[in-house]
C-alpha positions in Angstrom: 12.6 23.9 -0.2 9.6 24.2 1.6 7.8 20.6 -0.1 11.0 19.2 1.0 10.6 21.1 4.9 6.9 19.5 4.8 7.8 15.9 4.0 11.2 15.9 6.6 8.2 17.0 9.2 5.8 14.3 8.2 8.0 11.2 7.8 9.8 12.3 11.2 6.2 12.0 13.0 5.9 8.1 11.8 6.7 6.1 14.7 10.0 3.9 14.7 11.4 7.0 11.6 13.3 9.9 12.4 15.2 12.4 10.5 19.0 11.2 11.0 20.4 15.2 11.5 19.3 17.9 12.6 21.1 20.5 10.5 19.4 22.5 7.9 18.9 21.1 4.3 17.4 22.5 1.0 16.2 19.3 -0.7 17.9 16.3 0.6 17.3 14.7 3.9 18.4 11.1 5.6 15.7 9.5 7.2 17.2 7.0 10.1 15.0 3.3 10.0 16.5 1.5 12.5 14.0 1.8 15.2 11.2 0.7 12.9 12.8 -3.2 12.8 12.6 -3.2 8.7 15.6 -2.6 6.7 16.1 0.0 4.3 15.9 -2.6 1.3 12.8 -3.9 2.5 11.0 -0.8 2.8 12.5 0.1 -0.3 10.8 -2.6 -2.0 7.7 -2.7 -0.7 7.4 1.5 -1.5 8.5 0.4 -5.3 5.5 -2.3 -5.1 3.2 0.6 -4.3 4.4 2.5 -7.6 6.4 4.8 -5.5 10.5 5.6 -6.2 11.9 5.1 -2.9 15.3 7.0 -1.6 18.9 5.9 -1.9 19.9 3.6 0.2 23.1 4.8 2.8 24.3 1.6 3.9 27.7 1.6 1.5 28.1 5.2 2.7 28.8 3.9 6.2 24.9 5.0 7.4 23.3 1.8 8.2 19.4 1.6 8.6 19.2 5.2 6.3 18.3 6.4 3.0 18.4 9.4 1.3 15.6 11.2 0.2 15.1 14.3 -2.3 12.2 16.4 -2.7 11.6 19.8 -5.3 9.1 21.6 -6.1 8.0 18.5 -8.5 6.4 16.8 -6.0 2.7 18.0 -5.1 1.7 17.8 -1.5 -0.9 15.2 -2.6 2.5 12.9 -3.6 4.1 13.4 -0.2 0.9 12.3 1.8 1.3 9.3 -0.5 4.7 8.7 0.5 4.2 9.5 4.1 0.7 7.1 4.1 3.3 4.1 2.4 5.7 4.1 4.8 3.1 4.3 7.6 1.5 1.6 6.5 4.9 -0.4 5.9 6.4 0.4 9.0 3.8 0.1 11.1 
């Protein structure tokens, strides 16, 4: 729970990326893209370019601009910064 806490914190400081609720979670958050002007497909992508499984994308779900993502005690810090530096870079 807590990797999952620290990467929710980190992608919701990226400018134009925000956490889509504000409820409490364990491992699964929705991260809300639509004021970074990319859509979810094309971030998507470009993460997977990098080597890096993106999230699930929401849009069928009725949550346009958002996408899943699920983080456990497999993923290192090191591998959230990397996540957290992609999108920065993509979004930026």
């Amino acid at each position: 729970m807590q990797n999952a806490q620290y990467a929710a914190k980190k992608i919701n400081d990226i400018r134009g990326v925000q956490l889509k609720f504000e409820t409490p979670f364990f491992k699964e958050f929705v991260v809300d893209f639509k004021d970074s002007k990319m859509t979810v497909k094309a971030i998507n992508k470009k993460l997977l370019d990098k080597g890096i499984f993106e999230g699930s994308d929401l849009e069928k779900e009725g949550l346009p601009d958002c996408d899943l993502y699920c983080v456990t005690e497999i993923h290192t810090k090191d591998k959230i910064d990397e996540l957290v530096d992609a999108l920065k870079a993509i979004v930026d």
